[in-house]
NUFIBA-90869 format. One record per residue (C-alpha): residue in three letters; y, z, x; residue number from 1. Coordinates in pm, whole numbers, plus 50000, padded with zeros to 5 digits. Last residue first. Layout:
<rs>
+------+-------+-------+-------+-------+
: domi :     Y :     Z :     X : pavex :
+------+-------+-------+-------+-------+
:  ALA :     Y :     Z :     X :   NUM :
...
+------+-------+-------+-------+-------+
</rs>
This chain:
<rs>
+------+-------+-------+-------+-------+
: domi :     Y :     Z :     X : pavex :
+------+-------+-------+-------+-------+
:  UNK : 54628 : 50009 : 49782 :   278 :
:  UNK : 54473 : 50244 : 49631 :   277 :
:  UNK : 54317 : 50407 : 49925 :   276 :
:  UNK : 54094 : 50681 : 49864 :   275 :
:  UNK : 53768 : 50492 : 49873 :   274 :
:  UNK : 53836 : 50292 : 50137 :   273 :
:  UNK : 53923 : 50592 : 50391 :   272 :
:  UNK : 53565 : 50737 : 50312 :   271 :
:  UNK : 53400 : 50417 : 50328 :   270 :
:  UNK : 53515 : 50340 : 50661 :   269 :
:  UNK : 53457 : 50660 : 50812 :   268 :
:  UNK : 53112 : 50653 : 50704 :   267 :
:  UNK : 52995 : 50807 : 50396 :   266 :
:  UNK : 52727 : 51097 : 50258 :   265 :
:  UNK : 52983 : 51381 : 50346 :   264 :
:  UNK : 52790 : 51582 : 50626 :   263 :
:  UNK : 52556 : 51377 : 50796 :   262 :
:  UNK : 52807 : 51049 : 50734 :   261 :
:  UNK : 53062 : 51182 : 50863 :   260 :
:  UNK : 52887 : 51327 : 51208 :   259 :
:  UNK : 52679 : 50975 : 51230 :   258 :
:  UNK : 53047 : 50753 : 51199 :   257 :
:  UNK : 53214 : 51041 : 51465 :   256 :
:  UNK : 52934 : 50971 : 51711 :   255 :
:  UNK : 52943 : 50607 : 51643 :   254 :
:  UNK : 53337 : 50588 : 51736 :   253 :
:  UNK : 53303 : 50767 : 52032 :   252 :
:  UNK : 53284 : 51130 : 52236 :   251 :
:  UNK : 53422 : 51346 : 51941 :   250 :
:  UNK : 53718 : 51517 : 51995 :   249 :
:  UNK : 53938 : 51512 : 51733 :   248 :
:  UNK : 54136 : 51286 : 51926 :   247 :
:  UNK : 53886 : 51039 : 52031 :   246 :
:  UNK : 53751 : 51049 : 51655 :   245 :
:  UNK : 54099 : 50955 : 51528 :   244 :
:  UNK : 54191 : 50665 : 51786 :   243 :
:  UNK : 53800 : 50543 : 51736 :   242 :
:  UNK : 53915 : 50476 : 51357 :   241 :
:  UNK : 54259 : 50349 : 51435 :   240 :
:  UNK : 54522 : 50518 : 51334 :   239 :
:  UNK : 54697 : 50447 : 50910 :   238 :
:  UNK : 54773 : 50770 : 50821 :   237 :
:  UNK : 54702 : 51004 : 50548 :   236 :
:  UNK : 54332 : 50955 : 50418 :   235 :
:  UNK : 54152 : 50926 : 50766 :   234 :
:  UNK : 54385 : 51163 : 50911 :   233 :
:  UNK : 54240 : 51400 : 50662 :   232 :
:  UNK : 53900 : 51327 : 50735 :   231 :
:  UNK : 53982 : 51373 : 51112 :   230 :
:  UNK : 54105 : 51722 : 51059 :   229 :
:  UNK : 53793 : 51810 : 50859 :   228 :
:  UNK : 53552 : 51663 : 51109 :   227 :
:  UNK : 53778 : 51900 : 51389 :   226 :
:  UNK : 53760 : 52178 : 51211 :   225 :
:  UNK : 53366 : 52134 : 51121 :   224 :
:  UNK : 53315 : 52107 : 51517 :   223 :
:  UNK : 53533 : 52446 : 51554 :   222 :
:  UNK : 53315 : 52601 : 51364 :   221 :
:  UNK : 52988 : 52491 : 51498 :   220 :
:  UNK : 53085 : 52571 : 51840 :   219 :
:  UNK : 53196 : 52927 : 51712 :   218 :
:  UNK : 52854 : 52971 : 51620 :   217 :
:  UNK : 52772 : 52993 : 51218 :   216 :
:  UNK : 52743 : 53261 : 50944 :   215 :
:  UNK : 53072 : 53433 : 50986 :   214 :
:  UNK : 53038 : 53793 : 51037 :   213 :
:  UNK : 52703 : 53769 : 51211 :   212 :
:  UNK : 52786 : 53456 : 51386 :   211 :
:  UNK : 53148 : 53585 : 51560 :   210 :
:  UNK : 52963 : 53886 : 51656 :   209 :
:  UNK : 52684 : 53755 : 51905 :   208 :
:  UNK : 52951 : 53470 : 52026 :   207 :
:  UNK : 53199 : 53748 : 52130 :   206 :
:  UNK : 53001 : 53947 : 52229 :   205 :
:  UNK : 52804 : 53689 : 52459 :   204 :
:  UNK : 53181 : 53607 : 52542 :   203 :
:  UNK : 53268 : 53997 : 52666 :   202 :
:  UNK : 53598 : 54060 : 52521 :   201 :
:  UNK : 53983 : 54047 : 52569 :   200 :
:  UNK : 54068 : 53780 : 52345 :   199 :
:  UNK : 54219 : 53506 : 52568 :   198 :
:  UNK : 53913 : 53595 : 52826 :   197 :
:  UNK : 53745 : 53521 : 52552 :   196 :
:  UNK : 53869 : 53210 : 52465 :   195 :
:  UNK : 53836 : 53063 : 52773 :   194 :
:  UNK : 53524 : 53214 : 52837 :   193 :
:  UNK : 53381 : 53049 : 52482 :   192 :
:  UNK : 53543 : 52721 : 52617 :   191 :
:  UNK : 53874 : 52522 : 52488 :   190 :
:  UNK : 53901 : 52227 : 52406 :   189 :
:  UNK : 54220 : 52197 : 52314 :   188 :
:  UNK : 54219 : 52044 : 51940 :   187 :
:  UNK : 54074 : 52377 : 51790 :   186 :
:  UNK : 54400 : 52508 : 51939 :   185 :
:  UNK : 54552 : 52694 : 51618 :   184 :
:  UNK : 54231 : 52754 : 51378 :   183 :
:  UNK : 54032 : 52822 : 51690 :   182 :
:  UNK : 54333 : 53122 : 51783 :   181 :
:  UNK : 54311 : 53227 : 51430 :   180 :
:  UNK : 53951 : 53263 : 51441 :   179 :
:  UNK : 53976 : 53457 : 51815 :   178 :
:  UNK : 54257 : 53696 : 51610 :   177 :
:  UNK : 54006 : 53761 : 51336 :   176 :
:  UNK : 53753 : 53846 : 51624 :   175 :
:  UNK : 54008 : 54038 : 51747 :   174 :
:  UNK : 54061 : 54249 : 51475 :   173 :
:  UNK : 53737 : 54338 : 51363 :   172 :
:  UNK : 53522 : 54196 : 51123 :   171 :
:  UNK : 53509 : 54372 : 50785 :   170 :
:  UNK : 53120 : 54500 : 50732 :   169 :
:  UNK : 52878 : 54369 : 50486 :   168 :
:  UNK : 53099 : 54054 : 50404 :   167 :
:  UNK : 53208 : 53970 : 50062 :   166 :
:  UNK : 53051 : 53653 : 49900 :   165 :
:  UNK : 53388 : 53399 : 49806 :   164 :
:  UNK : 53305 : 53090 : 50024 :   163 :
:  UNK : 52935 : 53158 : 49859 :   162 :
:  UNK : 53058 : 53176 : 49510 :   161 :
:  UNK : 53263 : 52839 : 49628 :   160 :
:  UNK : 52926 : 52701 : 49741 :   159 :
:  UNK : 52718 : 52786 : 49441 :   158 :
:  UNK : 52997 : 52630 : 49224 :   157 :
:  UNK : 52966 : 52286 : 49441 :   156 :
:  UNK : 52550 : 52304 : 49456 :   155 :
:  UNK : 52556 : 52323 : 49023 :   154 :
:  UNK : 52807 : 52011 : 49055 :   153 :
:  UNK : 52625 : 51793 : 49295 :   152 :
:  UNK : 52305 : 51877 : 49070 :   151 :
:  UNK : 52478 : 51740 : 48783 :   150 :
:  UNK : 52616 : 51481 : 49004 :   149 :
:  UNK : 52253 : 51356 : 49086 :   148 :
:  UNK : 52104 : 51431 : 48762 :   147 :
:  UNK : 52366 : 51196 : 48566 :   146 :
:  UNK : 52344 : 50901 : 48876 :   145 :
:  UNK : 51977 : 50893 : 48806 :   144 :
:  UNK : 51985 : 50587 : 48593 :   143 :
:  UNK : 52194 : 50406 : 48824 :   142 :
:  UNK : 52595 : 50361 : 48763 :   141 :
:  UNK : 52746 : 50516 : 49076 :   140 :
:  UNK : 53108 : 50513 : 49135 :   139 :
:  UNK : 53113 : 50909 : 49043 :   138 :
:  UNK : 52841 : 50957 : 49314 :   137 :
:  UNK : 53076 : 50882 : 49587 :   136 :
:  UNK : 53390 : 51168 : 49439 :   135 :
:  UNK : 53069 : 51438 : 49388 :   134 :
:  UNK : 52996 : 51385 : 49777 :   133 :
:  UNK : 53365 : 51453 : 49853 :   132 :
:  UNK : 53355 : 51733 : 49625 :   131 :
:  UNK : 53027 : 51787 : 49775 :   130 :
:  UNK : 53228 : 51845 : 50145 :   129 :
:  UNK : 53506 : 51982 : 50026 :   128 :
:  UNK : 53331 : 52337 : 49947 :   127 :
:  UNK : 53107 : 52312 : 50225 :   126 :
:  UNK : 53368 : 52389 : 50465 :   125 :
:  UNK : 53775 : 52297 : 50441 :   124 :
:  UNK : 54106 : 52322 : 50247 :   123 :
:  UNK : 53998 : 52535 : 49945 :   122 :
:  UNK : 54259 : 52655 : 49727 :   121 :
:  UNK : 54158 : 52999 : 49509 :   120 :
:  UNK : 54198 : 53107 : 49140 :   119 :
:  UNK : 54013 : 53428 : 49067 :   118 :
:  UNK : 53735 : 53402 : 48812 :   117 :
:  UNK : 53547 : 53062 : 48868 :   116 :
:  UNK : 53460 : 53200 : 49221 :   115 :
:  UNK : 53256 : 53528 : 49047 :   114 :
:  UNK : 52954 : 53258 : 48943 :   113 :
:  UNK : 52722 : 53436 : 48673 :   112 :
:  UNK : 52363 : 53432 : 48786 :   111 :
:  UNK : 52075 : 53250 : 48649 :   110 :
:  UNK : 52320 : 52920 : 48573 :   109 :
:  UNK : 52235 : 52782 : 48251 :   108 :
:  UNK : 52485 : 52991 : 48064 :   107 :
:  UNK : 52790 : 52824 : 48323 :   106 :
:  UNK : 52716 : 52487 : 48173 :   105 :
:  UNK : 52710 : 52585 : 47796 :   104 :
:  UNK : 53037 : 52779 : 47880 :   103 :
:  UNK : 53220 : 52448 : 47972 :   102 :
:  UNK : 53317 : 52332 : 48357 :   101 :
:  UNK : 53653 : 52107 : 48367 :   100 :
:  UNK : 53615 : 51836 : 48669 :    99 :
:  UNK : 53914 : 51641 : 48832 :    98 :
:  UNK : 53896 : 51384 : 49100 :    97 :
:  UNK : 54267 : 51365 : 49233 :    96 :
:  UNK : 54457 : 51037 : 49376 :    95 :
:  UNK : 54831 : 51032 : 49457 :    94 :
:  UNK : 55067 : 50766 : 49581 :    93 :
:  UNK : 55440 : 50836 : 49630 :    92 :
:  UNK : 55451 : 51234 : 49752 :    91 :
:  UNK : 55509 : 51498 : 49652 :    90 :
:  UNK : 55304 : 51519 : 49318 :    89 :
:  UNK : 55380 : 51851 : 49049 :    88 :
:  UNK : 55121 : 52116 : 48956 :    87 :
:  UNK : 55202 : 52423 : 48717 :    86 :
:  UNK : 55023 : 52755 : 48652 :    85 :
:  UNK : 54909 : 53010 : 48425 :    84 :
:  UNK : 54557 : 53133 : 48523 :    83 :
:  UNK : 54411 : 53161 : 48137 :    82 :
:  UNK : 54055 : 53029 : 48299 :    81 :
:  UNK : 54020 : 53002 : 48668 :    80 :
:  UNK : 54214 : 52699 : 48796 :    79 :
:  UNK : 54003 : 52606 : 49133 :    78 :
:  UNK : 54206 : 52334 : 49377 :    77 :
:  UNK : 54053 : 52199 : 49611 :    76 :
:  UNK : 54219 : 52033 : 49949 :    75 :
:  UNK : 54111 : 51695 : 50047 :    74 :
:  UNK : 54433 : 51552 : 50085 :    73 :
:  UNK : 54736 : 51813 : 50114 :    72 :
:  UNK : 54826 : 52116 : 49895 :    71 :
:  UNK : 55156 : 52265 : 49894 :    70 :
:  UNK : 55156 : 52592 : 49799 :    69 :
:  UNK : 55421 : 52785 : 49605 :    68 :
:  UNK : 55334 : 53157 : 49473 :    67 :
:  UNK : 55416 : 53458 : 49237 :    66 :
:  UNK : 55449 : 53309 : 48898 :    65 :
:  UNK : 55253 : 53027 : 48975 :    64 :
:  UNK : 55316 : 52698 : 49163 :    63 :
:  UNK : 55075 : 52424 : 49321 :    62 :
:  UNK : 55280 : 52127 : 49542 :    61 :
:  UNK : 55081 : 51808 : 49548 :    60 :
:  UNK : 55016 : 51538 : 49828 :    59 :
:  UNK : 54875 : 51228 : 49893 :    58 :
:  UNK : 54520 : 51114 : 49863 :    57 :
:  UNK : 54217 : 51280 : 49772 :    56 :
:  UNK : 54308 : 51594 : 49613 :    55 :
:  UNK : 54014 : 51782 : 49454 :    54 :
:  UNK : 54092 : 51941 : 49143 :    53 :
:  UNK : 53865 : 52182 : 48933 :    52 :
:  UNK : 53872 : 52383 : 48606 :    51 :
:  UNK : 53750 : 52701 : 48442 :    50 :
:  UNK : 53777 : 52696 : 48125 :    49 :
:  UNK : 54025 : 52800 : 47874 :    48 :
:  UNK : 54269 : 52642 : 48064 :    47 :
:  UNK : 54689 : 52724 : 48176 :    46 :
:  UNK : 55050 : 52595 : 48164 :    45 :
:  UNK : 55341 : 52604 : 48340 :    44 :
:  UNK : 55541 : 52233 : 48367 :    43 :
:  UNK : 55494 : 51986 : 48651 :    42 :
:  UNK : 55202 : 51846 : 48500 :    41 :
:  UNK : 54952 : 51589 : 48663 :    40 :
:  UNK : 54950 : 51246 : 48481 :    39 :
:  UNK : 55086 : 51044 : 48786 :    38 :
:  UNK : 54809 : 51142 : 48977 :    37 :
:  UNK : 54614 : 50815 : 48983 :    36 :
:  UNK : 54244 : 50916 : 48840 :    35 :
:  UNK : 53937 : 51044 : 48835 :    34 :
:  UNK : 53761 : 51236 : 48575 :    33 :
:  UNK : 53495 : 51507 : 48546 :    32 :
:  UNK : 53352 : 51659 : 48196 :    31 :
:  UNK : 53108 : 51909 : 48260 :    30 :
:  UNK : 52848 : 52104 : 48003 :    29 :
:  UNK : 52591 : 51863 : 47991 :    28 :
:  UNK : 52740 : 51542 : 48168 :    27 :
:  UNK : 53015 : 51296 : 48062 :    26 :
:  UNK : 53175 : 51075 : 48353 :    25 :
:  UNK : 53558 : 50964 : 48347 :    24 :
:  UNK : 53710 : 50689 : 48581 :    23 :
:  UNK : 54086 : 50662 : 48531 :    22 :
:  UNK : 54220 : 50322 : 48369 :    21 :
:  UNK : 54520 : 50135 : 48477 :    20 :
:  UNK : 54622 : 50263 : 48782 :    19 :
:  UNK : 54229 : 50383 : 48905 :    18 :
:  UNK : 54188 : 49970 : 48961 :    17 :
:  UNK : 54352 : 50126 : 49287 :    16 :
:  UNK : 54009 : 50273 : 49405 :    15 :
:  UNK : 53876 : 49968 : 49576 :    14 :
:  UNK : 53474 : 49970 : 49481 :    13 :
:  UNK : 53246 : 50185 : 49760 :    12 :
:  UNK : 53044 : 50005 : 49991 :    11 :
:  UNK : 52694 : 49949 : 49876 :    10 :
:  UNK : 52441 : 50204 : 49872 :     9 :
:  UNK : 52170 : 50216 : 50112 :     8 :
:  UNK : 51826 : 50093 : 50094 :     7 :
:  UNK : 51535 : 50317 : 49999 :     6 :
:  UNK : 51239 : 50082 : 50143 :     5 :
:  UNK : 50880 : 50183 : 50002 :     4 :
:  UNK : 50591 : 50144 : 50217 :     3 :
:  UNK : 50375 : 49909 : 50162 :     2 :
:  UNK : 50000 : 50000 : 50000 :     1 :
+------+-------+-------+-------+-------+
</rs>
């Protein structure tokens, strides 16, 4: 018997047909859309359910009675229930998949998400990468599209109630200031002595307890900065492809293409022709 061949998806359609009519997909219990931001309201007002926004190209400024944010591409945006808010676009062009989650969604789950309570902006991790994988599979039209984002949907919740999971033990101050040091220079390349000795610890110490607190090697974090910077760079500007991944420190063009596509499900390429619209 042959084997079978999965071939891959074609390229992703041009989104700018999203001007005259936003894409919207029906599933049990979610109802996501995407479309040209021009619809996005400046004035206070709130949701009975919980509700998503991923940004995906140009910019938006978030208000509430106590803050102002400005969110760039690929930043989330959760709107917990009754959270009384406004949104307004920056900037010329502006793309945004959208989801609302309904209570006979949230009753299948075995155990009642705490992220859809508090409203929170996520600008990088898991948490933007399926709403980047959610964004691809809303262009599909297969039979098994439905499951797919249904499933994309149940793993994006179960990532933002992970984002959210209070720690065992509060880290201590300097490994919060080695984070915000990464978070700073993750451009510099620096080493784990470098940043040590910047820190004032031991580096196996330093390595041991930045895992334990935050669930990954500070090589791994700083290599998911520097995808998520070049993502963004991918939607903003117009660099070359290799210009970006040199920058963000990977060592070509094909490394960054095989990084992307591990963790978002598209190559560079794709990903900047799906948000453009023009």
């Amino acid at each position: 018997m042959p084997p079978v061949v999965v071939r891959a998806s074609k390229m992703l359609p041009e989104p700018k047909s999203l001007r005259q009519e936003p894409l919207t997909r029906k599933l049990p219990g979610v109802s996501a859309v995407v479309h040209a931001g021009s619809d996005l309201k400046p004035l206070m007002h709130s949701h009975d359910n919980p509700l998503i926004s991923l940004l995906l190209q140009g910019t938006m400024r978030e208000r509430d009675q106590r803050r102002t944010v400005d969110c760039g591409p690929f930043s989330l945006n959760l709107q917990s229930p009754g959270y009384v808010h406004s949104h307004e676009i920056t900037s010329k062009e502006a793309m945004s998949l959208c989801a609302m989650f309904m209570p006979d969604f949230l009753k299948r789950l075995s155990i009642p998400p705490t992220a859809l309570e508090m409203p929170t902006i996520y600008e990088s991790g898991p948490v933007i990468e399926v709403g980047l994988r959610i964004y691809r599979e809303m262009w599909a039209s297969d039979e098994a599209s439905d499951l797919v984002l249904e499933g994309l949907f149940l793993q994006l919740v179960g990532e933002m109630d992970r984002a959210d999971m209070p720690r065992d033990l509060l880290p201590p101050p300097w490994l919060e200031e080695a984070k915000d040091l990464l978070n700073d220079r993750y451009l510099d390349g620096l080493s784990l002595v470098q940043i040590a000795d910047e820190i004032g610890v031991h580096p196996s110490h330093l390595s041991r307890t930045f895992r334990r607190h935050f669930g990954q090697t500070l090589g791994e974090y700083v290599r998911s900065l520097r995808i998520d910077h070049a993502i963004r760079q991918l939607a903003s500007t117009d660099c070359p492809i290799s210009q970006i991944a040199a920058t963000a420190g990977f060592s070509d063009h094909a490394h960054f293409s095989r990084e992307c596509k591990k963790r978002l499900g598209m190559t560079p390429v794709e990903l900047r022709r799906s948000v453009r619209m023009r």
